[in-house]
N, C-alpha and C positions, 0 to 999 in steps of 0.2 A: 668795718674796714675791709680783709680780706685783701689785701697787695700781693702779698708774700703766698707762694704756693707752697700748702704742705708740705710735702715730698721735700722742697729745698730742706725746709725747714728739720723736717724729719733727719734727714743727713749730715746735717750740720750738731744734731744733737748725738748721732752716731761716730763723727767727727769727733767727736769730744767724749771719747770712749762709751757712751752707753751701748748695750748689746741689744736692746729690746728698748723701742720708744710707743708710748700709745696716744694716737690721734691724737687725742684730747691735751696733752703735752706738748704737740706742735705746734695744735693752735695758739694755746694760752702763750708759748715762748714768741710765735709769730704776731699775736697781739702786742706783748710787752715791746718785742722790736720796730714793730709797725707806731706803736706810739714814742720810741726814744727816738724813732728816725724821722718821728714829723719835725718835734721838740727843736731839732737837730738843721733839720734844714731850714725853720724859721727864723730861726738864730745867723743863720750861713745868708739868710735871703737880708737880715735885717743889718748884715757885718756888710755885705757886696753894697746896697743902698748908701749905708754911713759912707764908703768910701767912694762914692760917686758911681757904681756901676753896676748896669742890668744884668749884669751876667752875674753867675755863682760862679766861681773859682774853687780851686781845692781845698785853696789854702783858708777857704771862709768855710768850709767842712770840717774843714782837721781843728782849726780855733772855737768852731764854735762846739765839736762835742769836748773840744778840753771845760770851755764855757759852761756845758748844757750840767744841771746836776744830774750826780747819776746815782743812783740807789742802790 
């Protein structure tokens, strides 16, 4: 996959109190998001389609991670 830069990722787990994150932590987290966010918008592409339309919408983002299981 690889979407998601490090570093974001990195900070975002510093963001959330850690003091010290290592590589190997970023990625694995930026994997798991990189796959809830395909999940996620397949769902939002498949919710826009049902209702007649090519475009995504927010609102087909926010319904479908309510939708998406989440672990």
């Amino acid at each position: 996959m690889g979407e998601l830069p490090i570093a974001a990722v990195d900070r975002l787990i510093r963001k959330s109190g850690a003091r010290r994150v290592s590589e190997s932590a970023a990625a694995a987290l930026a994997e798991v998001l990189e796959e809830r966010a395909l999940a996620i918008a397949s769902e939002a592409a498949r919710l826009a389609e049902h209702a007649g339309r090519r475009t995504v919408r927010d609102v087909d983002i926010r319904l479908a991670a309510r939708r998406t299981i989440s672990v």
